[in-house]
FILOFI-640404 format. One record per residue (C-alpha): residue in three letters; chain; x, y negated, z negated; residue number from 1. Coordinates in steps of 0.25 Angstrom, whole numbers, plus 2048, in hexadecimal, padded with zeros to 3 digits. Layout:
// FILOFI-640404
{'ALA', 'A', {X, Y, Z}, NUM}
...
//
This chain:
// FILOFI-640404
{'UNK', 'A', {800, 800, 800}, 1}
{'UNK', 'A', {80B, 7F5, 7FC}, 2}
{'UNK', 'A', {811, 7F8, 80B}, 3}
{'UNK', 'A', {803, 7F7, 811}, 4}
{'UNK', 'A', {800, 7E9, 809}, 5}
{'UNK', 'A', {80D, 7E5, 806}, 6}
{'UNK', 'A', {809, 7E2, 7F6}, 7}
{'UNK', 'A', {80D, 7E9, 7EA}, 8}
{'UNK', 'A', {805, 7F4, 7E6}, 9}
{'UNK', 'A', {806, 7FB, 7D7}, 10}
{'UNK', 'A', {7FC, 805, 7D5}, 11}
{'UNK', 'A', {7F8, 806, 7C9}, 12}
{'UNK', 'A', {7EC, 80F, 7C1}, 13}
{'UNK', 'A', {7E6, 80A, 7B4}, 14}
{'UNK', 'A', {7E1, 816, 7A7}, 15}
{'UNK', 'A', {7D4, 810, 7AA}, 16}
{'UNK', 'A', {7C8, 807, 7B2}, 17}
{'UNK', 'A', {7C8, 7FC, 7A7}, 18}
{'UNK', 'A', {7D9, 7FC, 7A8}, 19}
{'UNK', 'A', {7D7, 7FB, 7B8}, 20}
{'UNK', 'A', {7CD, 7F0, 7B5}, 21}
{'UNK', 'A', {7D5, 7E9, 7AC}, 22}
{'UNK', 'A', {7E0, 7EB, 7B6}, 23}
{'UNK', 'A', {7D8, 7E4, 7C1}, 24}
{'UNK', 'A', {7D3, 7D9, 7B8}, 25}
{'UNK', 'A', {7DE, 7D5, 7B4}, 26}
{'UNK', 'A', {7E6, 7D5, 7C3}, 27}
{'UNK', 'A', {7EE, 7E0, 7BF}, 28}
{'UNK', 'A', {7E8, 7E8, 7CA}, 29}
{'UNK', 'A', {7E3, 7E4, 7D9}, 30}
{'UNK', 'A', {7DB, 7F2, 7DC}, 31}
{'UNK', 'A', {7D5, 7FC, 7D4}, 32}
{'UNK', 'A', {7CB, 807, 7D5}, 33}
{'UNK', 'A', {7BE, 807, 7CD}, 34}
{'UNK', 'A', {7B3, 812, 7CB}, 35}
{'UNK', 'A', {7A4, 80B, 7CD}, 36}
{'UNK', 'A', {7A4, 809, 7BC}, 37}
{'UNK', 'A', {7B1, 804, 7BB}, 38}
{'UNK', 'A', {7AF, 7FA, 7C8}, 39}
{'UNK', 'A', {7A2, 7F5, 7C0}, 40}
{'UNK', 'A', {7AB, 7F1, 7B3}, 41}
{'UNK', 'A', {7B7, 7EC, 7BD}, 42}
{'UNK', 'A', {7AE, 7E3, 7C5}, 43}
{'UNK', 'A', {7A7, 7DF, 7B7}, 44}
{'UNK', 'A', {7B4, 7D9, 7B3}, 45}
{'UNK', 'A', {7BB, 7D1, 7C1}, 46}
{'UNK', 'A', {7B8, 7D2, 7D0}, 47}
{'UNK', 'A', {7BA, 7DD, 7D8}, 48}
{'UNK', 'A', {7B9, 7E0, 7E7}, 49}
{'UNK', 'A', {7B8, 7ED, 7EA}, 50}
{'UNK', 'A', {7C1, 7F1, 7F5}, 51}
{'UNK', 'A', {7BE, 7FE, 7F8}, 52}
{'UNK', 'A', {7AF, 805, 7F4}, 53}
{'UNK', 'A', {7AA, 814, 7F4}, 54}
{'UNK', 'A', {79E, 814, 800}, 55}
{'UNK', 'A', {798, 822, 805}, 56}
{'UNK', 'A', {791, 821, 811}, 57}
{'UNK', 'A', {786, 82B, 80A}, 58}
{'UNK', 'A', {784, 822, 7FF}, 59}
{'UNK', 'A', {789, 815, 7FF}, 60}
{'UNK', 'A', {791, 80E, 7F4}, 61}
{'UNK', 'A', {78E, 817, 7E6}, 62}
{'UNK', 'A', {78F, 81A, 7D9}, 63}
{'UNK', 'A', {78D, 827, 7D1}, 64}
{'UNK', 'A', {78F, 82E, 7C3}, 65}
{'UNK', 'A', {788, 835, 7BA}, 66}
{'UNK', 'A', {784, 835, 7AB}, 67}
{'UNK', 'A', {786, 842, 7A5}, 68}
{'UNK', 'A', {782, 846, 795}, 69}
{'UNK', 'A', {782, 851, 78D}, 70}
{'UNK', 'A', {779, 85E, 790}, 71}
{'UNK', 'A', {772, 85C, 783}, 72}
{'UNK', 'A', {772, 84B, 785}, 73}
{'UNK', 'A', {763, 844, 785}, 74}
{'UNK', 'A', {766, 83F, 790}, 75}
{'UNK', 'A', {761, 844, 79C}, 76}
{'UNK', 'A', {75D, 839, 7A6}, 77}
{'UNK', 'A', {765, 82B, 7A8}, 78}
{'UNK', 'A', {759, 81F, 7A3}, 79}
{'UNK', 'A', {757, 816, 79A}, 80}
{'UNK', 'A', {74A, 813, 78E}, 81}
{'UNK', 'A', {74B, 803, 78E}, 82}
{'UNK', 'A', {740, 805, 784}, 83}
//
C-alpha cells in the first residue's frame, strides 16, 4: 500500500471496538473496521464516512443477530409490556 499511495502505513490492531474508537477519535487511527453495534457507538461519538459497506444483491444492505437464553428462561418471545 505505501508504494501504491506513497504514505506511510503502520497497521495497527487495537484489544477491542472501544480502544479502535478511542483510537479513531483521537486521530491516532485513519481506517478501521466496525461491526454494525460498534459502527453505531463509533459514529455516536465523531463523524464517520464509511468507505467500504456489505450489500448483497439478495437483500440489500442488512443486519442480523440473535438473542439466545436459557432453555428454562421465561423468556420465549422478544416484546415489551409498556403497561
Amino acid at each position: 500500500m505505501e508504494e501504491a499511495t506513497g504514505y506511510k502505513v503502520v497497521t495497527s490492531i487495537p484489544d477491542d471496538y472501544a480502544g479502535l474508537i478511542r483510537a479513531m477519535k483521537n486521530k491516532d487511527v485513519d481506517i478501521g473496521c466496525f461491526g454494525a453495534f460498534s459502527y453505531i457507538a463509533a459514529k455516536s461519538e465523531m463523524e464517520l464516512e464509511p468507505l467500504v459497506i456489505q450489500y448483497r444483491k439478495s437483500s440489500g444492505i442488512t443486519y442480523r443477530s440473535l438473542i439466545v437464553t436459557r432453555q428454562d428462561s421465561p423468556i420465549h418471545s422478544i416484546g415489551w409490556d409498556w403497561h
